[in-house]
Each structure stands twice: as structure tokens, then as C-alpha cells.
C-alpha positions as CSV (number, residue, x, y, z in Angstrom):
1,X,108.6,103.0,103.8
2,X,105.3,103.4,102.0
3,X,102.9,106.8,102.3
4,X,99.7,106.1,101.2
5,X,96.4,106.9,102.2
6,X,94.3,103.8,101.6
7,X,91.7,105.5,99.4
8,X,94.7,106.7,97.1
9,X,96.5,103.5,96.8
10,X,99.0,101.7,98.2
11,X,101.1,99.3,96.9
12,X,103.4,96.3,97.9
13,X,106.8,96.5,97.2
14,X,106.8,93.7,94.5
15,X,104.2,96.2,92.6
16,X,106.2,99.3,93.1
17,X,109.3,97.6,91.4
18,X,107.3,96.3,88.8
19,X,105.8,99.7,87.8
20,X,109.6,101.2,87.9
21,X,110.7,98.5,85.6
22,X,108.0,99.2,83.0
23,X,108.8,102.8,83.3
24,X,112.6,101.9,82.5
25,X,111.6,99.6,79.7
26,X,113.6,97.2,81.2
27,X,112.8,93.3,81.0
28,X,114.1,91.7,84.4
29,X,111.5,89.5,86.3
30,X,110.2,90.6,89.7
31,X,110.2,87.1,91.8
32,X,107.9,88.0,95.1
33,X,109.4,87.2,98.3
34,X,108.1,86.2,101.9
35,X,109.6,88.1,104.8
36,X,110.3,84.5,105.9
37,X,112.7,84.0,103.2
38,X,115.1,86.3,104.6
39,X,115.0,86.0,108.3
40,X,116.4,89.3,110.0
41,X,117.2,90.3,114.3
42,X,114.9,93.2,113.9
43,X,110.8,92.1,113.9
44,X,108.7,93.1,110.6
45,X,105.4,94.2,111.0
46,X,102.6,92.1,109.1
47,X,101.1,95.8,107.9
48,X,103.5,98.9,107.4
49,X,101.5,101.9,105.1
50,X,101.6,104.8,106.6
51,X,98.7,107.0,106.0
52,X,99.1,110.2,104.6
53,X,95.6,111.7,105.6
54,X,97.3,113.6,108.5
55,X,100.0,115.4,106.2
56,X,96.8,117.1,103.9
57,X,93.9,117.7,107.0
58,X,97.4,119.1,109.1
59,X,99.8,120.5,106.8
60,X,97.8,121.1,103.6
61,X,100.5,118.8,102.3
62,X,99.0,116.6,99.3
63,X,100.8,113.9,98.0
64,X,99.2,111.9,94.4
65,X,98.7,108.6,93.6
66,X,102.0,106.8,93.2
67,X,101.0,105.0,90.1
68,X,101.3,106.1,86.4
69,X,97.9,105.9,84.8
């Protein structure tokens, strides 16, 4: 699950794990994947961010940008 508000960045997955494995120092290769690859019962959705606007206008509930800068 991804909660982003698309003015504050969002990120695929293959970019998430490659920002975690830069913070861990580690030297493993990401290799992107297609949904396709790995067929599954349950449907994907072609676009699943979820925007976080509603937890701050709502909830006063602020969540940063993800990435390290």
C-alpha cells in the first residue's frame, strides 16, 4: 500500500526498495517486474496511491515525504 499525496511524492515499489537498499548500504540489484509476470486470482489495479490529502484537511494528521533527501 502506498500513501502519498501526489504533490509530496509517490513512488513505485521498485523505487521504494531501491531507496531502502542505499540506506542499508547493501549492493543487491532491484530487477523491475510487470504485474504480468506473476499472474495472481485476485485483479490489480493499473493505479493504487492513495492520497493522503484527506488525513491532513480531516485529521490534522501530516505525513512527509517518504524519500531521504
Amino acid at each position: 500500500m502506498y500513501i502519498t499525496s501526489l504533490m509530496k511524492g509517490c513512488a513505485l515499489g521498485t523505487i521504494f526498495a531501491v531507496e531502502i537498499l542505499k540506506l542499508a548500504g547493501s549492493d543487491c540489484k532491484v530487477i523491475p517486474c510487470r504485474t504480468e509476470d506473476f499472474p495472481t486470482p485476485a485483479a490489480r489495479p493499473a493505479y493504487s496511491v492513495l492520497d493522503k490529502n484527506k488525513l491532513k484537511t480531516d485529521f490534522n494528521f501530516f505525513i512527509p515525504y517518504w524519500r531521504v533527501l
